[in-house]
C-alpha positions as CSV (number, residue, x, y, z in Angstrom):
1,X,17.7,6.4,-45.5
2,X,15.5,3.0,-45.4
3,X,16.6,0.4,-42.7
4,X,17.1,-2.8,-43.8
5,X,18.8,-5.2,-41.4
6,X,18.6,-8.8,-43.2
7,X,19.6,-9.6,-46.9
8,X,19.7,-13.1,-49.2
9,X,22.6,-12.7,-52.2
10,X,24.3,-15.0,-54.3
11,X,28.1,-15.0,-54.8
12,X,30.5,-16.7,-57.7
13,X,34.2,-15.9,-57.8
14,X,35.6,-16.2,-61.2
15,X,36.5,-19.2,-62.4
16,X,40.4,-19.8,-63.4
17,X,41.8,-19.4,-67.0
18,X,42.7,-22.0,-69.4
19,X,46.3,-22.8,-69.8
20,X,47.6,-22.3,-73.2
21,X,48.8,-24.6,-75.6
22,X,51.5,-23.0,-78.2
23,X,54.8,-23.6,-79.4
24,X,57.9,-21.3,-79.3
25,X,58.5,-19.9,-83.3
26,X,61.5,-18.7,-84.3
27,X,63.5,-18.2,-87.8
28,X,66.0,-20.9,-87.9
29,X,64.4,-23.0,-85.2
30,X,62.5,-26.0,-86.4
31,X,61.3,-27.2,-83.0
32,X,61.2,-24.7,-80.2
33,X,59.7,-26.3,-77.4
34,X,56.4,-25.9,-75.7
35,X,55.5,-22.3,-74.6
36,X,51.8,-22.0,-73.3
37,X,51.4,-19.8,-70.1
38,X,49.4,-20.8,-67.4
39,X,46.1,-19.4,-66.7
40,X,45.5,-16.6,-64.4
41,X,43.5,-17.2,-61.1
42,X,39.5,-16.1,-60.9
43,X,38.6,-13.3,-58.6
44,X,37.8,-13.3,-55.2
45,X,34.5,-12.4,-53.4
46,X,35.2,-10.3,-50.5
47,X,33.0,-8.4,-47.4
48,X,34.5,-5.4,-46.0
49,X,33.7,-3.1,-43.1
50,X,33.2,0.1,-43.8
51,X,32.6,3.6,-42.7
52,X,29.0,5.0,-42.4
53,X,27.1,2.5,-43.0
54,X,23.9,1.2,-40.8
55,X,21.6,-0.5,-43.0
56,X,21.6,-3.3,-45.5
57,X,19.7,-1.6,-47.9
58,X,21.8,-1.4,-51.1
59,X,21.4,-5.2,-51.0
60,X,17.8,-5.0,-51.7
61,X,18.6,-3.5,-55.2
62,X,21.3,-5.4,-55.8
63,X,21.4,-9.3,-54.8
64,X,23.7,-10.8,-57.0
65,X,27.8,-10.7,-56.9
66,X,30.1,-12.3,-59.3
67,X,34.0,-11.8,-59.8
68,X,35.5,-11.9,-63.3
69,X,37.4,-14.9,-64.7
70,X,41.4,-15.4,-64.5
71,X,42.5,-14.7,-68.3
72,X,43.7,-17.6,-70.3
73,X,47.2,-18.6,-70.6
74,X,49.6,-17.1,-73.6
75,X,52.3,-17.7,-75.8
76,X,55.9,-17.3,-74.8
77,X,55.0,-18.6,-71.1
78,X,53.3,-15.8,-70.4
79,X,50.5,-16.2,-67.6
80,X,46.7,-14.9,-67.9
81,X,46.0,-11.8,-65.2
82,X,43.9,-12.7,-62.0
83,X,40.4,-11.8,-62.3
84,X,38.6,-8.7,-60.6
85,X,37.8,-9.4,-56.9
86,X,34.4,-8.3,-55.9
87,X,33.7,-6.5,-52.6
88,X,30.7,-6.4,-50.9
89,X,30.3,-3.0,-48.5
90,X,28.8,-3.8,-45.1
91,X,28.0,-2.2,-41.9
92,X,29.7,-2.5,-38.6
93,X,27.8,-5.6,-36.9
94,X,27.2,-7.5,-39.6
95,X,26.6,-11.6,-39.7
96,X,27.3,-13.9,-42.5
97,X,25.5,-16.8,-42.3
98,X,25.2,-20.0,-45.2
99,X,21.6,-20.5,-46.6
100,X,20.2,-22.3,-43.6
101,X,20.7,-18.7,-42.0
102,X,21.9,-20.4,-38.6
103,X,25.6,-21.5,-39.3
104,X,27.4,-18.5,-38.8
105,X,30.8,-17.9,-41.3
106,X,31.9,-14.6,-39.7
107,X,31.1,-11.7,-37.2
108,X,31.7,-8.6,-38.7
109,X,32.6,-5.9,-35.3
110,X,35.5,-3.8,-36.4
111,X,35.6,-0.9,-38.7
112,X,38.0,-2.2,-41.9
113,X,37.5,-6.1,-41.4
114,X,37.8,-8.1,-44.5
115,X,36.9,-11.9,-44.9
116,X,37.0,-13.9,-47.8
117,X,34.2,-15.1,-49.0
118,X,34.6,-17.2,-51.7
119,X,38.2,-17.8,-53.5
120,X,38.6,-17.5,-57.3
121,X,39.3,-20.8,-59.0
122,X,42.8,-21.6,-60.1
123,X,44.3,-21.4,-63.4
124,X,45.1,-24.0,-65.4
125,X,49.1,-25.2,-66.3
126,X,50.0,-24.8,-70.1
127,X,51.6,-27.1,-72.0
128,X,55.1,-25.9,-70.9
129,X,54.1,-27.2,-67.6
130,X,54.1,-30.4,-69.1
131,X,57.5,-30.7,-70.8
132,X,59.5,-33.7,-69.9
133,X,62.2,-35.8,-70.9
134,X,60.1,-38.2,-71.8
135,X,57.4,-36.0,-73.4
136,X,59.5,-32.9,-75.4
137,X,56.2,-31.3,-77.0
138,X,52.7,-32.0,-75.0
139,X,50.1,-30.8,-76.7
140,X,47.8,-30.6,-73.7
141,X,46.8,-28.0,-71.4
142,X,44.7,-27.7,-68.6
143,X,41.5,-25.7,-68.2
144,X,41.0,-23.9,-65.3
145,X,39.4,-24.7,-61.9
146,X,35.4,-23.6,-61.2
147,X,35.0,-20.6,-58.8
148,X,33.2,-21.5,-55.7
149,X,29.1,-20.2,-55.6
150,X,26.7,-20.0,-52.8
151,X,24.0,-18.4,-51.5
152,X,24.6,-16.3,-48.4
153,X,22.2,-14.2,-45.6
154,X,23.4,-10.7,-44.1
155,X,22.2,-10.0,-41.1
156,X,22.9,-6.5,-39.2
157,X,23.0,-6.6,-35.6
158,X,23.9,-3.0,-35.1
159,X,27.5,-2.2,-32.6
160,X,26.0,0.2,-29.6
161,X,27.1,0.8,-25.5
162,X,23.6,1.2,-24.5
163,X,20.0,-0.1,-25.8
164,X,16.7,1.8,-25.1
165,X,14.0,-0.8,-24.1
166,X,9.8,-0.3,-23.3
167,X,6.7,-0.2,-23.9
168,X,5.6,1.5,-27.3
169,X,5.2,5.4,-26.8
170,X,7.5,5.1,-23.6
171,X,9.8,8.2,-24.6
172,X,12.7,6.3,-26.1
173,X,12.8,8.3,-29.4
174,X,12.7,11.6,-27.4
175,X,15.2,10.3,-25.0
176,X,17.7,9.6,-28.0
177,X,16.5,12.8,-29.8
178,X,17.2,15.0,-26.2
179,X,20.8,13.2,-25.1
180,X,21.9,13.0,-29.2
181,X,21.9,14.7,-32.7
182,X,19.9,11.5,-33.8
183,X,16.6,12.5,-35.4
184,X,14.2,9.6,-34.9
185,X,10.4,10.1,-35.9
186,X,8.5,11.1,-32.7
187,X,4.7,11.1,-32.5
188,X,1.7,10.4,-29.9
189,X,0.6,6.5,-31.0
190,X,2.4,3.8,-30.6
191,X,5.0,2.3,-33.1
192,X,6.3,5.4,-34.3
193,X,9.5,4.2,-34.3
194,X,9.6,1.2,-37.1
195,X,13.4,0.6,-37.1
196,X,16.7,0.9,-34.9
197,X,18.2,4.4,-34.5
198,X,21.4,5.1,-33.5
199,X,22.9,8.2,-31.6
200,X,26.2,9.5,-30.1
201,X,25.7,10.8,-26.3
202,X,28.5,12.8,-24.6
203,X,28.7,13.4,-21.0
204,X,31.6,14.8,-19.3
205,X,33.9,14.5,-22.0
206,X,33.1,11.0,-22.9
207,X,31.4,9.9,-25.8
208,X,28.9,6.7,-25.8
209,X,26.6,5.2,-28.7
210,X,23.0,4.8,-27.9
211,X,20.3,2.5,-29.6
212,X,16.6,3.5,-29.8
213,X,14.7,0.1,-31.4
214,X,10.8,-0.3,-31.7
215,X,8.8,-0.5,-28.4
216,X,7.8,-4.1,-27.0
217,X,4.6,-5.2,-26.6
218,X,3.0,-8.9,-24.4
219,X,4.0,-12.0,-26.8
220,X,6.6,-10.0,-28.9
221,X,8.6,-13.2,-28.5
222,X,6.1,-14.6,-30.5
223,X,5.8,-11.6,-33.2
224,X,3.4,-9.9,-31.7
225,X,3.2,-6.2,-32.9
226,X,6.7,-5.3,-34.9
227,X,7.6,-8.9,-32.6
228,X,11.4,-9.0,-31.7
229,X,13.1,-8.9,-34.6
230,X,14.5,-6.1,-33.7
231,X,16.0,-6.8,-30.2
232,X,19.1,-8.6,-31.9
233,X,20.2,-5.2,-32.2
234,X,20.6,-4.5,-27.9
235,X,22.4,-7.6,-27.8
236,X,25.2,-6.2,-28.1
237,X,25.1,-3.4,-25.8
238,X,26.2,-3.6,-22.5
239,X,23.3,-2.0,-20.5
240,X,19.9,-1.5,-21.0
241,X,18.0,1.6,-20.2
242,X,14.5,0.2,-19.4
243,X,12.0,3.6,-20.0
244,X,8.3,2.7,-18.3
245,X,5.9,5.9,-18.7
246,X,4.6,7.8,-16.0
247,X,1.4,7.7,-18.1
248,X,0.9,4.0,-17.6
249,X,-1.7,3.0,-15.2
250,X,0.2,0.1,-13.5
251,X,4.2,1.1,-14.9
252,X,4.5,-2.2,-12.3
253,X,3.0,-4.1,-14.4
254,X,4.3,-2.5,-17.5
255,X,7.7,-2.9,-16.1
256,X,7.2,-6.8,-15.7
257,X,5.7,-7.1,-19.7
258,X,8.8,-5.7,-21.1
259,X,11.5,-7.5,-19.0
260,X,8.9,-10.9,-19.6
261,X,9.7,-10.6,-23.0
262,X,13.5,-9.6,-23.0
263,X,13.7,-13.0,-20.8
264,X,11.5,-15.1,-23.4
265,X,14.0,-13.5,-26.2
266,X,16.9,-14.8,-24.4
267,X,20.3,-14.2,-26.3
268,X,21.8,-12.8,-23.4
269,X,19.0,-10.2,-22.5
270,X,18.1,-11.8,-19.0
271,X,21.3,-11.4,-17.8
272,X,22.5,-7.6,-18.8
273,X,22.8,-4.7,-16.5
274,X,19.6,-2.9,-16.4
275,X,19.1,1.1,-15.4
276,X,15.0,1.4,-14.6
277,X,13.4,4.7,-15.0
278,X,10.0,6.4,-15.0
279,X,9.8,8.6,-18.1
280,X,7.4,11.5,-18.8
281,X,7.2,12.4,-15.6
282,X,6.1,16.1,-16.3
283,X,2.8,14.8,-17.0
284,X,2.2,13.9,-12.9
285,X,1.5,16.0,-9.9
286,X,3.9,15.0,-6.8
287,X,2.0,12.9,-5.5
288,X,0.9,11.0,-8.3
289,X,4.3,10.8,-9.1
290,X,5.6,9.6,-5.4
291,X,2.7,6.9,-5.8
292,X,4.0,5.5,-9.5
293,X,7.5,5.9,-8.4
294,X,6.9,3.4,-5.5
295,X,5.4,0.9,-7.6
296,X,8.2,0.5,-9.9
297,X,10.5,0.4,-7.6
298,X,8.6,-2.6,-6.2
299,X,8.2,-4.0,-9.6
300,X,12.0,-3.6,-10.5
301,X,13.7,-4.0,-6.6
302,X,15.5,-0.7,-6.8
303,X,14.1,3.9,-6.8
304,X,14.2,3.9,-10.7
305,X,15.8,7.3,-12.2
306,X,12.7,10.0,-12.8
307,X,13.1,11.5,-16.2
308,X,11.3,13.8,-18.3
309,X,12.9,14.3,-21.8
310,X,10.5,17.4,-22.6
311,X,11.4,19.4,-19.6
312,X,15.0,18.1,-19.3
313,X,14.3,16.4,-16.1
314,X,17.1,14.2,-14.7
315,X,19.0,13.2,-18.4
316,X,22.5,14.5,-16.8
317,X,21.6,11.9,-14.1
318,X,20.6,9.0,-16.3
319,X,23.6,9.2,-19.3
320,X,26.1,9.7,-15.9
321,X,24.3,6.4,-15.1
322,X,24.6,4.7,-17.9
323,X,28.2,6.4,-18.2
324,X,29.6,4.5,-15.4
325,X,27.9,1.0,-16.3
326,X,29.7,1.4,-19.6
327,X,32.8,2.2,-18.1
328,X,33.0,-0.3,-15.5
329,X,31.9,-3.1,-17.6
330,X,34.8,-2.0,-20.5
331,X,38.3,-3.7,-20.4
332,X,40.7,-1.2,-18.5
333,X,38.2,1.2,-17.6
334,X,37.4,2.6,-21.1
335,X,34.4,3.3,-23.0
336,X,32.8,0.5,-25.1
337,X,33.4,2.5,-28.3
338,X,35.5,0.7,-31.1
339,X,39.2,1.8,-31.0
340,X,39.9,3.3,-34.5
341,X,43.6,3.7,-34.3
342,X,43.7,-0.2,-33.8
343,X,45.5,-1.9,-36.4
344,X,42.8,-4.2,-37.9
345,X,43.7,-7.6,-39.4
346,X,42.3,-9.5,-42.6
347,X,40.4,-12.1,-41.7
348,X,40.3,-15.1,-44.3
349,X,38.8,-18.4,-44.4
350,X,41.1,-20.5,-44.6
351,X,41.6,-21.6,-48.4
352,X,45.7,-22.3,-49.1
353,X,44.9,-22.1,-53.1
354,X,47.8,-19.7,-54.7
C-alpha cells in the first residue's frame, strides 16, 4: 500500500429543500387551508475513525466530497427527507486543518471518533408555516438554506509508543522487521526506507506499537535529503529509540547530527525520553567495539544498549527498555496503546441548527 500522509479536499453539505406551497383539496371544501411541508435538511459532511487504516491515500484519487440536498417540501404538510450525509474514512492520528493548513479544527486519536465537518443547510418553512389570523392562505414559501463549503487539509501524524530515530542505513528497518511482523524494505544504501512503518512489538506479555520513519541526515530541518517531514509522525510517541551504527566512523558525532536536528525540529522532540544504542554491532571485533561504545556514551552521557538485529544481539534488552519507559510514562501504569473497550464520544462542532 502507498503512504500518503497529507491530503487537500473540498467539502459541500447539501443544501436545504424548498418549502412547498400547496393548498389542501377536498370534495365539498372550497377553501382548505394552506398545506405545504417544509423542506427537509441537506446532508452532513462527516470524518470518522476507522479501523485499519494508515495512510491517506484514497484521498489522492478522490478529493472532492459533497452531501445530497434535503428534498423539497410536499402537499398535505408533509416534510422533504434529510439529505445523505457523506463520511470521510480516516486513519488514527489524523489532523484537520482549514486551507491555511495551520489552524487546527480537530485531532483525530481514538479509534471511532466522529466530528462534524460541515452541517447541511436547513430546510425551508412551507406555506402552512405561514398561516395566520391575519393571513388565512399565504402563498409563499421559503427556499432552503445553502450548505456550508470549504476547503480542508488532512494531515496524518501516525499514533505509536515508541519512534525509531538515526542516521540513514542505521538498522531501524531491521530493528522493526526483528522485534515485529512489520515488513519494511531493507537494503545496503541509504534511504531505503521512504515512508513511516508501523509494527506491534510484544515482550513479556505486553504489547507496544513501534514507528520506523526515514533516516535523518545534517540540515534535515531544512529539507535536506527526505528533510523532516516525516518526524511529525514520533511526535507522538513517548520515547525515542535513537539507533547510531557501529559502522560509523565517529557514532559521537553521528549521535550529535541526529539529536541536532530533532532539537532544530522542535515540536516536543528536545524534550522526550531517549534510549541510545549502538546498532550493528556484529560487524566489530571487541575491541573496536569497547572503543565506539565509549565514544557514544561520551557523546550521549550514558553506556548506550549494544544491539545487533542480524545476530539477535541484545533486542530482549532494548524492547524491556523501551517496555518500562512506556509503562512508566502511561497514566496508572499501563501501556500507551489506545483502549478499545472505551466508550468513544461524537465529537461535533458546535452548530445548534435542527
Amino acid at each position: 500500500m502507498k503512504f500518503l500522509d497529507e491530503a487537500k479536499v473540498y467539502i459541500k453539505s447539501g443544501d436545504g429543500g424548498a418549502g412547498a406551497v400547496s393548498f389542501r383539496r377536498e370534495k365539498f371544501i372550497e377553501f382548505g387551508g394552506p398545506d405545504g411541508g417544509d423542506g427537509g435538511r441537506g446532508g452532513d459532511v462527516w470524518v470518522e475513525v476507522v479501523n485499519g487504516l494508515n495512510t491517506l491515500i484514497d484521498f489522492r484519487f478522490q478529493q472532492h466530497f459533497k452531501a445530497s440536498i434535503g428534498q423539497h417540501g410536499m402537499g398535505k404538510t408533509r416534510t422533504g427527507a434529510k439529505g445523505s450525509d457523506v463520511v470521510l474514512k480516516v486513519p488514527v492520528g489524523t489532523q484537520i486543518f482549514e486551507e491555511d493548513n495551520e489552524t487546527l479544527i480537530v485531532d483525530l486519536t481514538k479509534e471511532g471518533q466522529r466530528f462534524r465537518l460541515a452541517a447541511g443547510g436547513n430546510g425551508g418553512f412551507g406555506n402552512a408555516y405561514f398561516k395566520s389570523s391575519t393571513n388565512q392562505a399565504p402563498t409563499h414559501a421559503n427556499p432552503g438554506l445553502a450548505g456550508e463549503e470549504k476547503t480542508i487539509w488532512l494531515r496524518l501524524k501516525l499514533i505509536a509508543d515508541a519512534g525509531l530515530v538515526g542516521l540513514p542505513n542505521a538498522g531501524k528497518s531491521t530493528f522493526l522487521a526483528t522485534v515485529t511482523r512489520a515488513r519494511p524494505k531493507i537494503a545496503n544504501y541509504p534511504f531505503t526506507t521512504l515512508h513511516p512503518n508501523l509494527g506491534v512489538a510484544t515482550i513479556d506479555g505486553r504489547e507496544f506499537v513501534l514507528a520506523d520513519i526515514p533516516g535523518l541526515i545534517e540540515g534535515a530541518h531544512e529539507g535536506v535529503g527526505i528533510g523532516d517531514r516525516f518526524l511529525g509522525h514520533v511526535e507522538r510517541t513517548r520515547v525515542l529509540l535513537h539507533l547510531v551504527s557501529a559502522q560509523e566512523e565517529k557514532v559521537g558525532q553521528a549521535y550529535k547530527t541526529v539529536k541536532a536536528e530533532l532539537n532544530a525540529y522542535g515540536g516536543g522532540l528536545t524534550d522526550k525520553r531517549e534510549i541510545v544504542a549502538l546498532s550493528q554491532i556484529d560487524v566489530l571485533d571487541e575491541k573496536e567495539l569497547k572503543k565506539k561504545a565509549k565514544e557514544l556514551e561520551k557523546a550521549c552521557g550514558r553506556p548506550p544498549l549494544l544491539l545487533s538485529a542480524a545476530a539477535h544481539i541484545g533486542m530482549t534488552e532494548a524492547l524491556r527498555a523501551l517496555r518500562d519507559v512506556i509503562v512508566d510514562a502511561s497514566e496508572g501504569g499501563e501501556t500507551a496503546l489506545p483502549d478499545r473497550s472505551m466508550p468513544i464520544e461524537e465529537l461535533e462542532d458546535g452548530d445548534d441548527r435542527l
